[in-house]
MDAnalysis code that builds the backbone (N, CA, C; Angstrom):
import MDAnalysis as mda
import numpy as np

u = mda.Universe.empty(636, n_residues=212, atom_resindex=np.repeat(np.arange(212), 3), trajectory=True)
u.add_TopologyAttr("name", ["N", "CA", "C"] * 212)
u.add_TopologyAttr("resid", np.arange(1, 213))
u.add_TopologyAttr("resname", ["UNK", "UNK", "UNK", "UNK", "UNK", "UNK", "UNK", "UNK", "UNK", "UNK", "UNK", "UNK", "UNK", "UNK", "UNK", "UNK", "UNK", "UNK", "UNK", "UNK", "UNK", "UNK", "UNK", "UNK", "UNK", "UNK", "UNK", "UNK", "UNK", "UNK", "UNK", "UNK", "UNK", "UNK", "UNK", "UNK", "UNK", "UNK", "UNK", "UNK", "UNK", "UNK", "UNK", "UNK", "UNK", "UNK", "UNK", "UNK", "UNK", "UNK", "UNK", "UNK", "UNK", "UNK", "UNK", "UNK", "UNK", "UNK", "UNK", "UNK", "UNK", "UNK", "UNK", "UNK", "UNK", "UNK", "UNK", "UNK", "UNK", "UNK", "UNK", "UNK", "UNK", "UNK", "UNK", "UNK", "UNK", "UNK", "UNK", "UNK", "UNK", "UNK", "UNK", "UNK", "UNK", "UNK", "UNK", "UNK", "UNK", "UNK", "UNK", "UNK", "UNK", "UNK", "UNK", "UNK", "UNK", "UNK", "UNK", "UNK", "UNK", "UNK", "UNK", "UNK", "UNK", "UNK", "UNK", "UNK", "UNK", "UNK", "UNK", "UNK", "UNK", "UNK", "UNK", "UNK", "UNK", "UNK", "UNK", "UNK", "UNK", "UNK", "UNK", "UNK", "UNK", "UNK", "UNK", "UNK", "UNK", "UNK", "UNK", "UNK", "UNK", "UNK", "UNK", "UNK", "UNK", "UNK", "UNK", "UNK", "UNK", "UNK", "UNK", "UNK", "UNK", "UNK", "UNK", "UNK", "UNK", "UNK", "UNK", "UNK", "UNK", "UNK", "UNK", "UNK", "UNK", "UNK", "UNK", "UNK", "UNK", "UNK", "UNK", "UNK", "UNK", "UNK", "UNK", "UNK", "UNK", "UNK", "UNK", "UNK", "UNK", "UNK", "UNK", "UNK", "UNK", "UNK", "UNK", "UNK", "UNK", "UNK", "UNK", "UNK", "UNK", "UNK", "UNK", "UNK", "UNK", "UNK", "UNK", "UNK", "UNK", "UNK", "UNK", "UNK", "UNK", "UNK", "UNK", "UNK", "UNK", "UNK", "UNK", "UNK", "UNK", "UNK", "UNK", "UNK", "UNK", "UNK", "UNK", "UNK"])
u.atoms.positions = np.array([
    [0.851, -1.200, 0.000],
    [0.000, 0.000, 0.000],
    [0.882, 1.244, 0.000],
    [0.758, 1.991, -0.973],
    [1.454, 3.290, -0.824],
    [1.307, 3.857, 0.065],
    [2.460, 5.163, 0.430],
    [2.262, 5.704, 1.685],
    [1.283, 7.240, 1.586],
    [0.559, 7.897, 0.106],
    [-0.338, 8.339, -0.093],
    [-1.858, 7.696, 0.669],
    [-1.735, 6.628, 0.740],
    [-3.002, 6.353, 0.892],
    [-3.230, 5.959, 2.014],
    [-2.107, 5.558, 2.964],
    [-1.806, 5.628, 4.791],
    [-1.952, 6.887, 5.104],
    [-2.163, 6.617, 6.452],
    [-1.587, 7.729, 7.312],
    [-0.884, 7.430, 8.774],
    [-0.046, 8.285, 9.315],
    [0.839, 7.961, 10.231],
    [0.301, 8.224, 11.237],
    [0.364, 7.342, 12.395],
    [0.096, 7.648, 13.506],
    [0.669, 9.010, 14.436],
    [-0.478, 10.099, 14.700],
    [0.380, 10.698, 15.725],
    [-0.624, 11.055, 16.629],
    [-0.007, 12.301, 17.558],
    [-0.845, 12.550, 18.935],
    [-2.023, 13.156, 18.851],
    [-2.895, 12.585, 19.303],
    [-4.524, 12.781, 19.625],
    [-4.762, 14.466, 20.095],
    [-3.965, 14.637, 20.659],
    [-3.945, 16.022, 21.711],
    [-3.604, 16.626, 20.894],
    [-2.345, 16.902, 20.396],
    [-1.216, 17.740, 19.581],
    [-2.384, 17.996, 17.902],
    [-3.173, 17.455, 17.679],
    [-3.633, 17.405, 16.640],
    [-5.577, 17.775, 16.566],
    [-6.081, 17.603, 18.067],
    [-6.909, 18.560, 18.510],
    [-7.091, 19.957, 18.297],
    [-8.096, 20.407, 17.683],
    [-8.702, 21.997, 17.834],
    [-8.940, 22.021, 19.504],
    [-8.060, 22.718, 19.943],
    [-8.654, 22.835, 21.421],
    [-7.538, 22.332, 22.437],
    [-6.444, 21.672, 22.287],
    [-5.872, 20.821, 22.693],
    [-6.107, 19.042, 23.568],
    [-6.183, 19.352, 24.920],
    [-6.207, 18.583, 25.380],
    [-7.859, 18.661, 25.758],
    [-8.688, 19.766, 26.295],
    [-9.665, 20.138, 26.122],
    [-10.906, 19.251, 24.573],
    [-10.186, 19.986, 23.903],
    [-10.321, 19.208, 22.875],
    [-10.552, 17.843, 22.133],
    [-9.460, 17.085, 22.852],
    [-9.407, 15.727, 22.359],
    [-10.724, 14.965, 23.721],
    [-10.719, 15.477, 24.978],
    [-11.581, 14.859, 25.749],
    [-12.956, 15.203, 25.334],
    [-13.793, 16.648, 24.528],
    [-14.836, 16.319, 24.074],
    [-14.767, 15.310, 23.204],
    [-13.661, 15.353, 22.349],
    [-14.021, 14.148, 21.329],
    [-14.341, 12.621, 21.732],
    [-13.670, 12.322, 22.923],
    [-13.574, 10.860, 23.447],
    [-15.112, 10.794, 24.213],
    [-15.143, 11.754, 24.813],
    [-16.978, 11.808, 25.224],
    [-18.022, 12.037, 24.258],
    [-17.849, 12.533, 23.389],
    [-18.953, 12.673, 22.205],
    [-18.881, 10.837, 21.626],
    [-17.681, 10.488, 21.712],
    [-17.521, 8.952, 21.383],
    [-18.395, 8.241, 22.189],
    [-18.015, 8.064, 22.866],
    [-19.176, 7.134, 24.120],
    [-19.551, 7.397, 24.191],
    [-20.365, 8.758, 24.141],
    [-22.217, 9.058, 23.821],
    [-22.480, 8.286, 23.258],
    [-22.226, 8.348, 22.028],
    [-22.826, 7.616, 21.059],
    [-23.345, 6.104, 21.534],
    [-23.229, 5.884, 22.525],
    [-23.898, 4.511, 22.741],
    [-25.215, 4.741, 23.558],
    [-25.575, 5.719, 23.291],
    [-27.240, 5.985, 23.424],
    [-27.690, 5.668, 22.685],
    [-27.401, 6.151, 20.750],
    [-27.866, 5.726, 19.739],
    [-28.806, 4.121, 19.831],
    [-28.419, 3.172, 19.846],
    [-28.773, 1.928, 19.680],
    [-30.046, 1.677, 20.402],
    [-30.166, 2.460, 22.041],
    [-30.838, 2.240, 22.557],
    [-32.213, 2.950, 21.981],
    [-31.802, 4.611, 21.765],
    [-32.747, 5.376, 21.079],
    [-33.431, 4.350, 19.907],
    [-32.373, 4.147, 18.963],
    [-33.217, 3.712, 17.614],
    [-34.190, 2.145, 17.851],
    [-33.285, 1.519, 18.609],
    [-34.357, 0.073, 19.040],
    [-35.105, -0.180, 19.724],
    [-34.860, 0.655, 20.468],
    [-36.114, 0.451, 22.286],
    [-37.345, 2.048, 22.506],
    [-36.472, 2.678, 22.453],
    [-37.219, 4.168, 22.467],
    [-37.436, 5.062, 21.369],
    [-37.763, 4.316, 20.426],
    [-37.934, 5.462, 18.899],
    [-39.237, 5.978, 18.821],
    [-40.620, 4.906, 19.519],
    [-41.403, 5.509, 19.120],
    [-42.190, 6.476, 19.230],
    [-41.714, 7.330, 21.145],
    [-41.746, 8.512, 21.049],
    [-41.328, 9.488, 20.376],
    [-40.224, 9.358, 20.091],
    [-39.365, 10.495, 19.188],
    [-39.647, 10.363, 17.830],
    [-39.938, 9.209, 17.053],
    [-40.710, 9.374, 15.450],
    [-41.648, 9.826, 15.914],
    [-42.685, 9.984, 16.724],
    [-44.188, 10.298, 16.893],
    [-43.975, 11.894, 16.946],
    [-43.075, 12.324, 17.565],
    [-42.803, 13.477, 17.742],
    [-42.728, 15.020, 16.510],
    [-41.131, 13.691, 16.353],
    [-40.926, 14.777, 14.690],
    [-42.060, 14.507, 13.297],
    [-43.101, 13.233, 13.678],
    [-43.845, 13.130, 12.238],
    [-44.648, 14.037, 13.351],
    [-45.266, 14.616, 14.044],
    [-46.571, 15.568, 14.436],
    [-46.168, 16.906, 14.136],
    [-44.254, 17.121, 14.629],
    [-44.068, 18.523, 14.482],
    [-43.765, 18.892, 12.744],
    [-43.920, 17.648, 12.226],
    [-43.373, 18.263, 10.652],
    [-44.715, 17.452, 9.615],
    [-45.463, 16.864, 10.134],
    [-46.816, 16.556, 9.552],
    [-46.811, 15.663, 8.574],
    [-45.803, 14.483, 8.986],
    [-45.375, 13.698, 8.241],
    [-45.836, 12.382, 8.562],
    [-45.282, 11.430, 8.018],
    [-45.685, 9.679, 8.668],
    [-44.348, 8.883, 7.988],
    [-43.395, 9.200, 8.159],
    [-41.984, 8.586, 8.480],
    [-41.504, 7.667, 9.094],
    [-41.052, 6.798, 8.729],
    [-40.395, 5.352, 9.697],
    [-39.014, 6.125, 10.332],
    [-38.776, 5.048, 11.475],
    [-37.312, 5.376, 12.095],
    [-36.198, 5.437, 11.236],
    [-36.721, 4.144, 10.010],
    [-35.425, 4.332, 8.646],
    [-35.296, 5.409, 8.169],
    [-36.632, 6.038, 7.920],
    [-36.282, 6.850, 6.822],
    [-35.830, 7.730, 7.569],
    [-36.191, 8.570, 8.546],
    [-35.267, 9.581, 9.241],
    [-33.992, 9.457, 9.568],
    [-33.442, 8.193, 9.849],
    [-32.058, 8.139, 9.531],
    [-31.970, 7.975, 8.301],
    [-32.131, 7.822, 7.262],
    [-32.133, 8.208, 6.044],
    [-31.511, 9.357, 5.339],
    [-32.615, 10.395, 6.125],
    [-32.824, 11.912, 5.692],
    [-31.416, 11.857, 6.558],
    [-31.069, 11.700, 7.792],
    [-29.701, 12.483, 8.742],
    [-28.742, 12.056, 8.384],
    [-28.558, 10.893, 7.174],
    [-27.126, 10.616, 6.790],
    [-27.193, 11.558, 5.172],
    [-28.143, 11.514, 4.714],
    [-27.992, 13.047, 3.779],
    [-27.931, 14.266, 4.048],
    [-28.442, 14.474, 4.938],
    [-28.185, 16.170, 5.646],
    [-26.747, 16.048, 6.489],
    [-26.550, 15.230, 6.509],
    [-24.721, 15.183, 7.495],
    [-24.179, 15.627, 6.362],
    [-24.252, 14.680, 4.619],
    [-23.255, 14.522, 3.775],
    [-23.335, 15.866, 3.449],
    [-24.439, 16.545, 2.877],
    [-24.605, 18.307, 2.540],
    [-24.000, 19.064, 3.555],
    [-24.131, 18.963, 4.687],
    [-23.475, 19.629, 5.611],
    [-22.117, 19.372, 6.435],
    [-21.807, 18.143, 5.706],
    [-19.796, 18.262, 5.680],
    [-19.215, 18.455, 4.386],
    [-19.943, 18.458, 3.150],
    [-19.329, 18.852, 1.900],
    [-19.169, 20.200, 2.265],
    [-20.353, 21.361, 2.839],
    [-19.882, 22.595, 2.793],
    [-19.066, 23.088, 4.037],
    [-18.695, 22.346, 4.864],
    [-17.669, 22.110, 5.895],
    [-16.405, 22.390, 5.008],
    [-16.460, 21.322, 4.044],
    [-15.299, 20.847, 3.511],
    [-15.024, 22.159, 2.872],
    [-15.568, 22.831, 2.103],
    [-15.508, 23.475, 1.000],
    [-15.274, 24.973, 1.577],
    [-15.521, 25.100, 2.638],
    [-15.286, 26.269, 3.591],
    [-13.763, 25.941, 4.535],
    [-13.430, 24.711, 4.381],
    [-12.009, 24.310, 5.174],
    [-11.826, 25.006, 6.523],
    [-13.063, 24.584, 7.264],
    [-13.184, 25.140, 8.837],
    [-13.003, 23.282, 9.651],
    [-12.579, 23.843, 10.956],
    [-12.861, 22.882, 11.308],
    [-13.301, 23.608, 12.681],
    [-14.155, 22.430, 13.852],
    [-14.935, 22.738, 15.157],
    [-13.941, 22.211, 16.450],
    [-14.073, 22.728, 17.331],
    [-13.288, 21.937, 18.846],
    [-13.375, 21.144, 18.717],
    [-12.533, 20.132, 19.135],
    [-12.519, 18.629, 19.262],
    [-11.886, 17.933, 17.825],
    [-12.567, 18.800, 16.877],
    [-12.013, 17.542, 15.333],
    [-10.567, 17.891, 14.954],
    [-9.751, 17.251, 14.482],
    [-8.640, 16.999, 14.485],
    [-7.629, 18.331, 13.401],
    [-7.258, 18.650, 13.041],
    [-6.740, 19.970, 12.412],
    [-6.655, 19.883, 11.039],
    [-6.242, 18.403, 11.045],
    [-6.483, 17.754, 9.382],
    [-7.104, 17.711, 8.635],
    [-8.776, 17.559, 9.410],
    [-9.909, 17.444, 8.922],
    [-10.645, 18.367, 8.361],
    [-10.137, 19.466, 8.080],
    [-10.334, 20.788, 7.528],
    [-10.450, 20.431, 5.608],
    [-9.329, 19.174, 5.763],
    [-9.718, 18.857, 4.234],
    [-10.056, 17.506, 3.554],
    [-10.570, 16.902, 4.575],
    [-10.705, 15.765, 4.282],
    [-11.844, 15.234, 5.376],
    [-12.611, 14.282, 4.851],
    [-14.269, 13.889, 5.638],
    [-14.099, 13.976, 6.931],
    [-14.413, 14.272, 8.323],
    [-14.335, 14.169, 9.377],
    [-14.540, 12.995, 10.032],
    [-13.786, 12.526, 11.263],
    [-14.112, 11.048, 11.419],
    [-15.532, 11.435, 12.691],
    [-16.070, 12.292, 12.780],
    [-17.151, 12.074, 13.219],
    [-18.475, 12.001, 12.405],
    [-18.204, 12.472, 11.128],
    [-19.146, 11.651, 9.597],
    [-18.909, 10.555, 9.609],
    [-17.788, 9.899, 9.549],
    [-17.351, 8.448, 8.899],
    [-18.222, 7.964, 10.185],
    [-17.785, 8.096, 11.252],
    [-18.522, 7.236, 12.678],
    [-20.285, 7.504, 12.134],
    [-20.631, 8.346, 11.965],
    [-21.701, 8.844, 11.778],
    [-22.442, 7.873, 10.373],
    [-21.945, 7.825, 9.756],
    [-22.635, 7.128, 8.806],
    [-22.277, 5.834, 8.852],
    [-21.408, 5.046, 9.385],
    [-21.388, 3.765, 9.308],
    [-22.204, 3.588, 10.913],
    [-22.589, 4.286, 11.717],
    [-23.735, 3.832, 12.240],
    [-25.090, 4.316, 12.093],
    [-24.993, 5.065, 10.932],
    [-26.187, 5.548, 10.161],
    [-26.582, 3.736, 9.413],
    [-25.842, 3.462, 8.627],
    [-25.752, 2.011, 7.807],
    [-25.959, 0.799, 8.671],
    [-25.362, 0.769, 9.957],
    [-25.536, -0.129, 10.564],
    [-27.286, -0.252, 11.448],
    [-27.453, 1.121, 11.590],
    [-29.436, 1.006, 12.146],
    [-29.892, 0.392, 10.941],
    [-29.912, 0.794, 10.130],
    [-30.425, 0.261, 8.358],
    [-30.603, -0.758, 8.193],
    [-29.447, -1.230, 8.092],
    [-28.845, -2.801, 7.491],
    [-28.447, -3.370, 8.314],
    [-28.093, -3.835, 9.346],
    [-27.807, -4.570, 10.595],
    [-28.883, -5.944, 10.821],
    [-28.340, -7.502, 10.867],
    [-29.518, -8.703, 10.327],
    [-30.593, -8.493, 11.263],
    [-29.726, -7.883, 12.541],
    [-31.092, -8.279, 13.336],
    [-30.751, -7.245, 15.119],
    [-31.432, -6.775, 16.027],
    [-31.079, -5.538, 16.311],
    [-29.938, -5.854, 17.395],
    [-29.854, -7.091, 18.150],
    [-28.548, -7.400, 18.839],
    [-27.719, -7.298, 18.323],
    [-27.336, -7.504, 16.640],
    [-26.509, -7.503, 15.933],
    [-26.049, -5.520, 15.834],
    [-26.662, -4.954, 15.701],
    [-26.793, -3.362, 15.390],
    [-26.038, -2.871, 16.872],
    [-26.523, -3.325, 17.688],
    [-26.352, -3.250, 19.318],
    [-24.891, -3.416, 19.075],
    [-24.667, -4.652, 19.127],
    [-23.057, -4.919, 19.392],
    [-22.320, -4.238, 18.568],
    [-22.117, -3.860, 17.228],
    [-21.745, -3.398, 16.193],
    [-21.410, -1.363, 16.851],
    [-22.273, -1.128, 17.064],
    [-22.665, 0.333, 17.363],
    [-21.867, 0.525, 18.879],
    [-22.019, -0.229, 19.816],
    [-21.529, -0.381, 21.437],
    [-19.821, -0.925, 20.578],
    [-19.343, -1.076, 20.160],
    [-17.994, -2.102, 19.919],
    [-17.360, -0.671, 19.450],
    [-17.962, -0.129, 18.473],
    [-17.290, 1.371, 17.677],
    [-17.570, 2.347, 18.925],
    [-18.480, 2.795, 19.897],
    [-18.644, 3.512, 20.125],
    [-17.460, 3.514, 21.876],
    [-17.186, 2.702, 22.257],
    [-16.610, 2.292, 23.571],
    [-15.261, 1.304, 23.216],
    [-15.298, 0.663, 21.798],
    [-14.032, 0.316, 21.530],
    [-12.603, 0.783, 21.208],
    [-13.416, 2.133, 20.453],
    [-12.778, 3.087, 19.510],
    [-11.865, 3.547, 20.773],
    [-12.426, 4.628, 21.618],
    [-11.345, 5.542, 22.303],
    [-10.864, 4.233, 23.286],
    [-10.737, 3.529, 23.489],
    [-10.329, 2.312, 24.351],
    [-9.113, 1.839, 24.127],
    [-8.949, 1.778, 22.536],
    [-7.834, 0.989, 22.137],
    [-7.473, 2.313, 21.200],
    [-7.548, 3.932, 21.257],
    [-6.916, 4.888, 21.088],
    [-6.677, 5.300, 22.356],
    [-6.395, 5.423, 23.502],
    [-5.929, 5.768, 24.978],
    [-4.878, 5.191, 25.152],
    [-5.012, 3.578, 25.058],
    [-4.015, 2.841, 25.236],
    [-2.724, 2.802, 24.154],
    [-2.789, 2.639, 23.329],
    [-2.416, 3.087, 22.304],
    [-1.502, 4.981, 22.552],
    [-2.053, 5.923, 23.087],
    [-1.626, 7.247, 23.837],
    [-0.425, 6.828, 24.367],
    [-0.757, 5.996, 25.333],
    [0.071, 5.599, 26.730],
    [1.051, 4.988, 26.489],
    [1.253, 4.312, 24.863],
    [2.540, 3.372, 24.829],
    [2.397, 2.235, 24.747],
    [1.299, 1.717, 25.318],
    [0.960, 0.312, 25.188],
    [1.477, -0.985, 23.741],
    [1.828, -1.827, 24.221],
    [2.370, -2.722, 22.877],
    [1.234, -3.095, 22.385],
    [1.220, -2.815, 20.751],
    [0.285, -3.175, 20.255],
    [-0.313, -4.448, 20.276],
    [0.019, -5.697, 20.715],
    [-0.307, -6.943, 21.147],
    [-1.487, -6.954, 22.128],
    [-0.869, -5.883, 23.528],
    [-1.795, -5.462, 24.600],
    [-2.968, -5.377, 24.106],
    [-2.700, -4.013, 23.299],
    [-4.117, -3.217, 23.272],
    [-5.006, -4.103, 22.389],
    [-4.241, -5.069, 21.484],
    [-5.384, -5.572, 20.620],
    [-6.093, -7.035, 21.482],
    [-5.225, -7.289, 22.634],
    [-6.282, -8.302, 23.333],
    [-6.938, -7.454, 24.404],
    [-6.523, -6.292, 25.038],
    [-7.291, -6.027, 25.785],
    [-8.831, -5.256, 24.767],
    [-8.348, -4.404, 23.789],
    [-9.491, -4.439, 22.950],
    [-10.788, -5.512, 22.695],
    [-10.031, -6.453, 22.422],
    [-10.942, -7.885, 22.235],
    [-11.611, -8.572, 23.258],
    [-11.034, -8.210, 24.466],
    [-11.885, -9.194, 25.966],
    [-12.892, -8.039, 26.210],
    [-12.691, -6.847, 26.087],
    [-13.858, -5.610, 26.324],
    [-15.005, -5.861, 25.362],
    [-15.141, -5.912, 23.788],
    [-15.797, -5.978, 22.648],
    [-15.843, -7.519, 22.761],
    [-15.794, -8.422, 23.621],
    [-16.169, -9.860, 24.239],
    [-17.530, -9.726, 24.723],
    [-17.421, -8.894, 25.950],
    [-18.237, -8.621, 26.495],
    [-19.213, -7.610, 25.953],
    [-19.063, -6.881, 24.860],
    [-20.206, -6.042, 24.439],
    [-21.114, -7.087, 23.630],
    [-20.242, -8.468, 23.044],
    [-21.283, -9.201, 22.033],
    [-21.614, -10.279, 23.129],
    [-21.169, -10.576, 23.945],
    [-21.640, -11.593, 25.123],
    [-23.024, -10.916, 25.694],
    [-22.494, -9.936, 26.127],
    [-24.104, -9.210, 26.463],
    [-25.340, -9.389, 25.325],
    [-24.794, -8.580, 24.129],
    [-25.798, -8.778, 22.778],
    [-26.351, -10.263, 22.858],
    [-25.746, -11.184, 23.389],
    [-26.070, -12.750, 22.648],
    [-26.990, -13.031, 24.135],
    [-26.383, -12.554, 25.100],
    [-27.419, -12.730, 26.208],
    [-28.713, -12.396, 26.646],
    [-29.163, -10.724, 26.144],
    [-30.143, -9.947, 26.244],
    [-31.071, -10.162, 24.793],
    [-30.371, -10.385, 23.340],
    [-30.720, -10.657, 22.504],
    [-30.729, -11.866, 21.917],
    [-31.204, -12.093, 20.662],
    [-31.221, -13.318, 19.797],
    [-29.728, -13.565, 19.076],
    [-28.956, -13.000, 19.322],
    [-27.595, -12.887, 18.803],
    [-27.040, -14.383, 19.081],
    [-26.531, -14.495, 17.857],
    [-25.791, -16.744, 18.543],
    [-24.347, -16.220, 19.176],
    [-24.534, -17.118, 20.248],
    [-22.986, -16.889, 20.957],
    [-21.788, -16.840, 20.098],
    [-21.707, -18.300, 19.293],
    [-20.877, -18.394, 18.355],
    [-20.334, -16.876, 17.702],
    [-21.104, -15.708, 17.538],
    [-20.329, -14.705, 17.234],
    [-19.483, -13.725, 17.789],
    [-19.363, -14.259, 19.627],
    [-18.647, -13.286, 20.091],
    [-17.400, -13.274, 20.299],
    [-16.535, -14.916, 20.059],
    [-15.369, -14.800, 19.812],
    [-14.916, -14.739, 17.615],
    [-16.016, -14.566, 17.163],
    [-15.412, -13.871, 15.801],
    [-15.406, -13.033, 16.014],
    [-16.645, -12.391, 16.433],
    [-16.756, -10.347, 15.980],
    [-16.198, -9.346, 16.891],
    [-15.764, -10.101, 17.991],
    [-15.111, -9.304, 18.967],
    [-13.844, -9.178, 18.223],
    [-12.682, -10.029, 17.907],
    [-11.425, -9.260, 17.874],
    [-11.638, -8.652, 16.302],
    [-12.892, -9.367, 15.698],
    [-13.049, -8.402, 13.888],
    [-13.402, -7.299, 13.926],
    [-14.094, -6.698, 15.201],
    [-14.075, -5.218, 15.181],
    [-12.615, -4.300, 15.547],
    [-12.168, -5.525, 16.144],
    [-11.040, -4.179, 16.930],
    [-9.189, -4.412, 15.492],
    [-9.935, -5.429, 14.643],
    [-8.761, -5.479, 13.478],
    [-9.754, -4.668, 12.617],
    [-11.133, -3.942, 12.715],
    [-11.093, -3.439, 11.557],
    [-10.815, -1.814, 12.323],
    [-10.522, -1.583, 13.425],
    [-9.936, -0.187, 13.623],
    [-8.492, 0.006, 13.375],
    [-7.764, -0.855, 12.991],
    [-6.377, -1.056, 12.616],
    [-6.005, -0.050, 11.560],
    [-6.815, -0.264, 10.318],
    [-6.351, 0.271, 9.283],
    [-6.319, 1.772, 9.041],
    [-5.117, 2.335, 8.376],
    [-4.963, 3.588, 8.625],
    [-4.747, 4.187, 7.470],
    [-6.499, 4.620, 7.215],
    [-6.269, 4.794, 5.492],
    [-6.762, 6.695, 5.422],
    [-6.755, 6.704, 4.344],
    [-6.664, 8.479, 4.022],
    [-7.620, 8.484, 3.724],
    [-9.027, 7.679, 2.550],
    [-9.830, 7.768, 2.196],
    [-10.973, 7.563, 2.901],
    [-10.751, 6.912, 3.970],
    [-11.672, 6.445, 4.992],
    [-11.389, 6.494, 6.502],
    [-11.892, 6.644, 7.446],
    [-11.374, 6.878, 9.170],
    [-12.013, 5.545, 9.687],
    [-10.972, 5.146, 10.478],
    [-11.244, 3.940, 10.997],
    [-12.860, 3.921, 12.132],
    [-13.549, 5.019, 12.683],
    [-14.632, 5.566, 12.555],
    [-15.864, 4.688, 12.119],
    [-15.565, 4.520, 10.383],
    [-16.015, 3.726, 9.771],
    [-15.923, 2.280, 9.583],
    [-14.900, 2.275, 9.095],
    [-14.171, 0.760, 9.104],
    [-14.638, -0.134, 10.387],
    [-14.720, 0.472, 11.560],
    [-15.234, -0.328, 12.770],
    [-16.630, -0.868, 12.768],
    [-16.897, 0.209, 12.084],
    [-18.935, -0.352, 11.985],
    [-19.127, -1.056, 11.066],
    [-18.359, -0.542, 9.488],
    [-18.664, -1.354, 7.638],
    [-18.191, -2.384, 7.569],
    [-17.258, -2.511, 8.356],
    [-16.279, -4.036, 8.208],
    [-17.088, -5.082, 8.900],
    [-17.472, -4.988, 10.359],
    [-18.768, -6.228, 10.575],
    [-19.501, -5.967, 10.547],
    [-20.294, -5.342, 9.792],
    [-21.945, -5.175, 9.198],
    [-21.767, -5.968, 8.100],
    [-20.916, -5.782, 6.819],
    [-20.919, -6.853, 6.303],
    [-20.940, -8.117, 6.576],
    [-20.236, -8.280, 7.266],
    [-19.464, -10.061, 7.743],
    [-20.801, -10.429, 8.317],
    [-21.776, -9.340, 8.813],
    [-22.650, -10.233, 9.667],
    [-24.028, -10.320, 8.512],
    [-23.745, -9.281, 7.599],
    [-24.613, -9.528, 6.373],
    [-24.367, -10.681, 5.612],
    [-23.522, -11.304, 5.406],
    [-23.286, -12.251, 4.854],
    [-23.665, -13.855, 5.341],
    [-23.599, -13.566, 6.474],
    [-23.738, -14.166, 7.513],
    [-25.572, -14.643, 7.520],
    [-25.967, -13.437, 7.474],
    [-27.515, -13.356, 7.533],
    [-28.366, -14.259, 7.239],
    [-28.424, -14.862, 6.403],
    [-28.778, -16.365, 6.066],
    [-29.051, -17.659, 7.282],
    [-28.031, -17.165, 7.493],
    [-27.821, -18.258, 8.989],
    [-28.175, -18.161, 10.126],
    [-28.084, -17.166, 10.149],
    [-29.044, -16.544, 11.931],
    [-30.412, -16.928, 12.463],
])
């Protein structure tokens, strides 16, 4: 792989709008995000009831995530095109997709398309609590060996839970646990690992789908 199409690892902080300030909204806006799952599977149908009364519509939960992964894309193209960036996002990202889009739409894709909603659950909880987990450690020095098993016994337990509370088959929590935390590995220019954490087993478990 050329080195155009990598990118090099460097400091989280040093590369913050904001500095250190900075990089900690980002790691908390991260683990927010594990409200999402709960919102879209358990508690949606107040909140669709809501926005179809205030906008006089009759909309599924899809389609409104639908509409919010097109209104993200319009509203980081002119991000882009204005070459601003906000606290917290990284300094780089001024010209290139933000990895809180990429996170954003591959768990836009994963409410969507996900076989079945334990599956969406684990997928969404693995990116959202995996991500800064095995970027901290990773901060600190940690040998990459570490972080990728301690990554994997944490995202153990996010699909152990899924398979326990849900219809999820056990059998997937020693695959998809360490396949999420090898698909945050890759360190590409065209894409933020963001993504890659959610697109990489949404497929595998799409494929999969058949079998469940």
């Amino acid at each position: 792989m050329s080195e155009t199409e990598t990118v090099e690892m460097t400091d989280p902080i040093e590369q913050s709008v904001g500095g250190k300030g900075g990089h900690l909204l980002r790691r908390s806006f991260h683990v927010s995000m594990s409200i999402i799952p709960f919102i879209y599977y358990l508690w949606h149908e107040p909140l669709v009831d809501f926005l179809n009364d205030i906008a006089n519509l009759s909309w599924t939960k899809e389609k409104i995530v639908s509409i919010a992964i097109i209104v993200m894309a319009i509203g980081e193209g002119i991000r882009l095109k204005l070459g601003i960036t906000i606290y917290g996002q990284r300094k780089y990202e001024a010209h290139q997709v933000s990895a809180l889009v990429w996170g954003a739409f591959g768990v836009g894709m994963t409410c969507l398309y996900a076989p079945s909603a334990g599956i969406g659950f684990a997928i969404i909880l693995s990116l959202s609590l995996g991500d800064p987990l095995l970027g901290e450690l990773r901060r600190k020095g940690m040998d990459e060996t570490k972080v990728m098993l301690y990554g994997s016994l944490l995202l153990a337990l996010v699909w152990a839970g899924s398979a326990y509370w849900s219809d999820t088959s056990w059998w997937m929590v020693p695959l998809f646990a360490p396949l999420c935390v090898l698909a945050e590995k890759p360190r590409l220019r065209f894409i933020d690992d963001n993504a890659t954490m959610s697109l990489i087993p949404l497929a595998v478990a799409m494929v999969f789908a058949p079998w469940l």
